[in-house]
C-alpha positions in Angstrom: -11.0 -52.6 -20.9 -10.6 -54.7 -17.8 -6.7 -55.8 -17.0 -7.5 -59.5 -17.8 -8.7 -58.9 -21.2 -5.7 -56.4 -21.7 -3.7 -59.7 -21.2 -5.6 -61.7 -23.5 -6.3 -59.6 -26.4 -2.5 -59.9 -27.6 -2.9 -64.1 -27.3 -6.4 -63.3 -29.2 -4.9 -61.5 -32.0 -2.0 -64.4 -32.3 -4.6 -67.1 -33.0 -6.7 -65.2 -35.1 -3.6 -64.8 -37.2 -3.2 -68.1 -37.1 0.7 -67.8 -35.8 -0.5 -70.4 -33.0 -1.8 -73.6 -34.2 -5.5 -74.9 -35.0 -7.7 -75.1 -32.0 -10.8 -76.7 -30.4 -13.9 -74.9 -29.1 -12.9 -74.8 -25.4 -14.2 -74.3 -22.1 -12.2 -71.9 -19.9 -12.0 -71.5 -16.2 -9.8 -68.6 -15.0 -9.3 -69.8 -11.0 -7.4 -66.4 -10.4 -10.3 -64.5 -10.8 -13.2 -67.0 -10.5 -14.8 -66.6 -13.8 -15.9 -68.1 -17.0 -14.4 -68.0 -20.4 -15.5 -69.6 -23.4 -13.5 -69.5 -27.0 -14.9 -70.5 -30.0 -15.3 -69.6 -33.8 -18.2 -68.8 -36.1 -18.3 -68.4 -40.2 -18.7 -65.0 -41.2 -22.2 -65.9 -42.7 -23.3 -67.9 -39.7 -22.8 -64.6 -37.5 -24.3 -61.6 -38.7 -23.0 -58.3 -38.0 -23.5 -54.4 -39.0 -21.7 -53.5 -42.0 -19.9 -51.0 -40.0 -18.6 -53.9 -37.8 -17.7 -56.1 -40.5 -15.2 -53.2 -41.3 -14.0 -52.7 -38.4 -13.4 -56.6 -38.1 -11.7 -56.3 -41.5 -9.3 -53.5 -40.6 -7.7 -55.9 -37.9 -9.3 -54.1 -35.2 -11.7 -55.7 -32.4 -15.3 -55.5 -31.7 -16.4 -55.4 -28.2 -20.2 -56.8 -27.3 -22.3 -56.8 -24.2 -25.0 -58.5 -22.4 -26.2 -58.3 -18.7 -24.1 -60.8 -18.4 -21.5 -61.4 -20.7 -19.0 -59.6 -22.9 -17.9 -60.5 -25.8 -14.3 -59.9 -28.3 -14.7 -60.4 -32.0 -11.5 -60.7 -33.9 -11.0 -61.8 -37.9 -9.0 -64.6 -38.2 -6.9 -65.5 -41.2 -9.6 -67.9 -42.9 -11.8 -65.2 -42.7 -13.9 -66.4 -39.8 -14.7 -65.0 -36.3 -12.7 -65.6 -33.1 -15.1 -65.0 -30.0 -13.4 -64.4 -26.7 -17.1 -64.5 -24.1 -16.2 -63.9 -20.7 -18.7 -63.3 -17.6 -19.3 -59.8 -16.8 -20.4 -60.8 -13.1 -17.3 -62.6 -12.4 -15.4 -58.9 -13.4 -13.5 -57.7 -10.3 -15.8 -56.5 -8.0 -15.7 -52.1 -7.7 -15.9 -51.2 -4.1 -16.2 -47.5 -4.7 -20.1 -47.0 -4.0 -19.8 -49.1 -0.2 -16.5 -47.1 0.2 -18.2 -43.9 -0.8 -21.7 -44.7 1.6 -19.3 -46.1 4.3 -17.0 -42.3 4.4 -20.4 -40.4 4.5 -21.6 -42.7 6.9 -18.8 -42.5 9.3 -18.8 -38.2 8.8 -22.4 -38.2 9.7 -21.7 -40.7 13.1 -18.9 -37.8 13.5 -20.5 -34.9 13.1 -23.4 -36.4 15.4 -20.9 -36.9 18.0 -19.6 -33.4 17.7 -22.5 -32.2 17.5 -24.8 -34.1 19.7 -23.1 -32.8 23.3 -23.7 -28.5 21.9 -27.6 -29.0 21.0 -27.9 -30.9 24.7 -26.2 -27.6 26.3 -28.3 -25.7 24.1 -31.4 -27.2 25.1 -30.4 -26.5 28.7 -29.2 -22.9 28.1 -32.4 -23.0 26.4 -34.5 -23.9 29.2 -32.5 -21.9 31.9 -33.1 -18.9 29.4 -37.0 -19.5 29.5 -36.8 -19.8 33.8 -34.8 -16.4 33.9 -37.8 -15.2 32.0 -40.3 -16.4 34.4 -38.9 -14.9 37.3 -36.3 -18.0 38.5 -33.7 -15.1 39.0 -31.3 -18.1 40.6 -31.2 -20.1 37.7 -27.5 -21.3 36.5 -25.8 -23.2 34.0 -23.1 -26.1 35.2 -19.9 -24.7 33.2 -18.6 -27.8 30.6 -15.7 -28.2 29.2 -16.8 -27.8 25.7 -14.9 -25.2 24.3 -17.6 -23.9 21.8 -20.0 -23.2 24.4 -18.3 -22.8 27.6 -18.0 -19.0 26.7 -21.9 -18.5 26.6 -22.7 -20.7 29.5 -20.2 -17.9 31.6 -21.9 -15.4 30.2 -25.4 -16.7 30.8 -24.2 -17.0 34.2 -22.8 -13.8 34.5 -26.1 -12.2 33.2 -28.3 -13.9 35.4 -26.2 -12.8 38.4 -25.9 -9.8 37.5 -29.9 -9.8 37.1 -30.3 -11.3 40.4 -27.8 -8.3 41.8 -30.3 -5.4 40.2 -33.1 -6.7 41.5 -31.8 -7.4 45.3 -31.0 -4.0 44.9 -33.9 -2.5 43.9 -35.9 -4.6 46.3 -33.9 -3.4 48.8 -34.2 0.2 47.4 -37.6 0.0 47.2 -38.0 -1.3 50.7 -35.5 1.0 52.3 -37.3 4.0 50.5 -40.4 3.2 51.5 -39.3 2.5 55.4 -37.3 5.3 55.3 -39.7 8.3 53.7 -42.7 6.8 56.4 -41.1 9.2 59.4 -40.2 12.4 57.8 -43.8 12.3 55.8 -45.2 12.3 59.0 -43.3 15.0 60.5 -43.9 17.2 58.1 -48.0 16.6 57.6 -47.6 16.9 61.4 -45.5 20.4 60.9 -47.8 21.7 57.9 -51.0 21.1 60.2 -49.5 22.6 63.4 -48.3 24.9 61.2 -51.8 26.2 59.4 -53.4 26.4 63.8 -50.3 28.3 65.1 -51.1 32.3 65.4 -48.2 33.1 66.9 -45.1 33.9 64.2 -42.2 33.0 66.3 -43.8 30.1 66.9 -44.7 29.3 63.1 -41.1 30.6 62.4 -40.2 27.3 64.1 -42.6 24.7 62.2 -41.5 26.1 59.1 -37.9 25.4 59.7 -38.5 22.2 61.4 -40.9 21.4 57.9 -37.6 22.6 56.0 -35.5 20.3 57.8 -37.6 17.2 56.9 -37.9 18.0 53.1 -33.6 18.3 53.3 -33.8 15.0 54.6 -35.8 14.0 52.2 -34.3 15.0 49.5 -31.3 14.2 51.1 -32.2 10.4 51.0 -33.7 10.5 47.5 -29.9 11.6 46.2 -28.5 9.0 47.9 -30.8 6.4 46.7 -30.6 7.5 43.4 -26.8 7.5 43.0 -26.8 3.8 44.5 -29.6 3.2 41.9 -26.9 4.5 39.4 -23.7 3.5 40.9 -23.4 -0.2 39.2 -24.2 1.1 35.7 -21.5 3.8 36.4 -18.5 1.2 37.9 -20.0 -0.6 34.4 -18.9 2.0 32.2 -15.7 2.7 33.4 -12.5 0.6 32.6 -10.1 -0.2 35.6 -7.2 0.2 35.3 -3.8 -0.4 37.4 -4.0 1.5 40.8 -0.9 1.5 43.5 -2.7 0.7 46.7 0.2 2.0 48.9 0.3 5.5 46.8 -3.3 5.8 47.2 -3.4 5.4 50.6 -0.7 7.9 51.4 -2.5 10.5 49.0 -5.8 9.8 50.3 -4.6 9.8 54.5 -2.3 12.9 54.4 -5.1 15.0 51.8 -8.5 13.9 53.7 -7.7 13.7 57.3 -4.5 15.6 58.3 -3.0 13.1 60.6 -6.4 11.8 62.1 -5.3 8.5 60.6 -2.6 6.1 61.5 -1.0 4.4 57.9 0.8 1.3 57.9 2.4 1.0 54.8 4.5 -2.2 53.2 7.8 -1.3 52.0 6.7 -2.7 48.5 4.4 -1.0 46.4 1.2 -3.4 45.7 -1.1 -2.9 43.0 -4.4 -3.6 41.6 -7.1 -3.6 38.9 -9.8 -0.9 40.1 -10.7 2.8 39.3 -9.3 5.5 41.3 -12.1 7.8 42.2 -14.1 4.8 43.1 -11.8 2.7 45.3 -11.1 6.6 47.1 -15.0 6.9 47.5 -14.8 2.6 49.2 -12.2 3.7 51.5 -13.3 6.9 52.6 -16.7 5.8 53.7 -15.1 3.4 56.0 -12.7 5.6 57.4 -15.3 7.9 57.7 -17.3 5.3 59.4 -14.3 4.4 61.9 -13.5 7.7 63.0 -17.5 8.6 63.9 -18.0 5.8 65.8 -14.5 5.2 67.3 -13.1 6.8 70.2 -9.7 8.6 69.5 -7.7 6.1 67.3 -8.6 4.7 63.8 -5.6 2.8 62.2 -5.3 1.7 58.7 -3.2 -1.4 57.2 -1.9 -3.0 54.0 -0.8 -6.8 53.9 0.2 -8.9 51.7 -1.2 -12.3 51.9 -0.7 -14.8 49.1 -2.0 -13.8 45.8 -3.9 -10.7 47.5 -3.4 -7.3 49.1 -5.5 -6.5 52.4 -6.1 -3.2 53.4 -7.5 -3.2 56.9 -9.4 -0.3 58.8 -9.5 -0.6 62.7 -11.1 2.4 65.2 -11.1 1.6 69.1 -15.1 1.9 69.5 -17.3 -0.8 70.7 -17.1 -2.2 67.3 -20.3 -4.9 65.4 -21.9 -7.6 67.0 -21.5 -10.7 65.4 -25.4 -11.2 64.8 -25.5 -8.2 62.8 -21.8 -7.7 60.6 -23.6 -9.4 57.8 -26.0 -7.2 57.4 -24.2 -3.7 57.7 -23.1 -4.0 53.6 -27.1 -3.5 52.5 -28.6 0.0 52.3 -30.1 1.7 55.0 -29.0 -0.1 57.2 -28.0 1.7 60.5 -27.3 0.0 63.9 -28.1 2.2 66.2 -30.9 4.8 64.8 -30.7 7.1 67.7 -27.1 7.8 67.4 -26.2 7.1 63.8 -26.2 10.5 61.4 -27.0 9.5 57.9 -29.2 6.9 55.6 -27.2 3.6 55.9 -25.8 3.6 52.7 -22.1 4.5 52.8 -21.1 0.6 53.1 -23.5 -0.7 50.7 -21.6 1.7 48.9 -18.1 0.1 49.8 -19.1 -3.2 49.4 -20.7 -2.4 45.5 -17.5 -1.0 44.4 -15.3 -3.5 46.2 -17.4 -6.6 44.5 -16.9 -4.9 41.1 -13.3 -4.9 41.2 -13.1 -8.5 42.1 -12.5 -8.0 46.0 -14.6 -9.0 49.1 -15.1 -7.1 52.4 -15.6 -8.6 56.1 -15.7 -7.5 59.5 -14.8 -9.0 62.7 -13.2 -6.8 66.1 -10.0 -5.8 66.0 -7.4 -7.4 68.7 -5.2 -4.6 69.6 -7.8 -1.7 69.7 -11.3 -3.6 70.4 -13.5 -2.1 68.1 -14.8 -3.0 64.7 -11.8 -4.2 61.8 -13.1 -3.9 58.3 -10.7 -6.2 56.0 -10.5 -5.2 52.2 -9.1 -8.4 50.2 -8.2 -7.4 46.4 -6.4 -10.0 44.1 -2.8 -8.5 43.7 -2.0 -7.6 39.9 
């Protein structure tokens, strides 16, 4: 029941009654609500209804019809005739639930559009960086956004891909520097094994063989070493760092290793930072090792603090890099002076691996006070 026939019905049920006088057939207009109403009265004979409907009408009580268009209230009066209350049903107050409804699920689906249309954009792009890294484009990166939901892959795609890019620098170089380096002692020893199948005399045979001996050592020597830099960032992978006191691992390191050899300069603070032991140890050593081959009588070793980050700097008093070559003395076998440098060239491609993984860099550049070569270890302090 609408709430304007809720008011009328009581006023309905008065005339029918008769408690209000005799009345026309009249035309009604209801401005508040812009519709139609028509009152009027028919004989009982002259308007046919169901017998169930004549009892209801009997018993006092209302009968509610409806068109398409209009709706109509039936009510007994005293004389025994029918009050008709018709009323337009388009004129009924207008129910804005159904545009209300369309417009909320509209207005979610511009929403969710906009939510949603910035993630399948980025996804398309990780999508098509994805497929590049696949063909080969190892330098391939995402631009980082600001959208929280997929910032975190984006760094990790990154992350991957550089890491990718790393490997297979390294094993270019790897394969490279194996195949440079394994050229000279392959011909030594055919050279050796031939010389050493003509020579009759056995002293002389005695010295092929070792010098043969010497080149498969070196050989094997080199294959070691390329294998454990092959294996070395899959190890510093596995292993969780931990909190390290740079100042106590110096001291320990100095005073164990080299007896004095060494010169420490030491803050008065202890400074720490986020690395493994054995592996920041096996950084250091290589390029203490380094300094005190290749310097004269003094090495010196240094810890500063410098903003956010410790420095640990390594000096000797040799005749130190030239600035041509001090980038490339961090890639494997690498070696500066072939006729006078022992070893493969890997010990600082070594340093510089495990320094990178703990989040630090490595330069060199000459020391001021003793004129050879300064390497500079920079690790954030934690």
């Amino acid at each position: 029941m609408s709430e304007q026939l809720s008011l009328t019905l009581p006023l309905l049920k008065l005339m029918a009654s008769g408690e209000i006088p005799d009345f026309d057939s009249d035309f009604i207009e209801d401005e508040h609500n812009q519709r139609n109403a028509i009152l009027y009265t028919r004989a009982m004979d002259e308007y046919p209804l169901p017998a169930l409907l004549q009892e209801q009408l009997k018993r006092q009580e209302p009968v509610y019809l409806e068109t398409q268009e209009h709706v109509m209230v039936h009510l007994l009066t005293s004389t025994h005739d029918i009050l008709i209350y018709q009323y337009d049903k388009q004129v009924e107050k207008e129910d804005y639930r159904l545009p209300l409804t369309l417009s909320f699920y509209l207005l979610l689906v511009i929403v969710i559009v906009i939510f949603l249309a910035p993630f399948v954009r980025r996804l398309m792009r990780l999508s098509t960086a994805a497929s590049k890294l696949g063909e080969g484009q190892l330098d391939v990166r995402l631009q980082v956004g600001t959208l929280w939901y997929i910032r975190d892959i984006e760094l990790s795609f990154n992350q991957m891909a550089s890491k990718i890019s790393l490997l297979m620098d390294d094993i270019k170089l790897l394969a490279g520097g194996l195949s440079h380096e394994l050229r000279t002692p392959l011909a030594r020893v055919r050279m050796g094994l031939d010389t050493l199948v003509e020579a009759q005399d056995e002293q002389l045979r005695a010295k092929y063989e070792s010098r043969v001996n010497q080149q498969l050592d070196d050989m094997e020597g080199l294959l070691i070493h390329m294998l454990d830099f092959a294996r070395l960032q899959h190890s510093l992978d596995e292993i969780k760092p931990h909190r390290v006191d740079v100042t106590q691992m110096l001291s320990n390191l100095i005073s164990n290793t080299y007896h004095g050899s060494v010169e420490l300069n030491l803050p008065s603070q202890s400074v720490c930072i986020n690395a493994d032991l054995r592996y920041l140890n096996m950084a250091v050593s290589n390029i203490i090792d380094n300094a005190i081959k290749y310097g004269h009588s003094k090495c010196t070793v240094a810890v500063l603090h410098e903003s956010n980050h410790v420095v640990v700097s390594i000096s000797d008093d040799g005749l130190g890099i030239e600035a041509e070559k001090r980038a490339t003395v961090f890639k494997p076998f690498v070696r500066l002076d072939r006729q006078q440098c022992a070893g493969f060239g890997i010990g600082l491609a070594f340093s510089a691996k495990i320094i990178s993984r703990y989040h630090g860099t490595i330069a060199v550049d000459t020391c001021p006070e003793l004129g050879g070569a300064r390497f500079k270890l920079r690790f954030p302090i934690v």
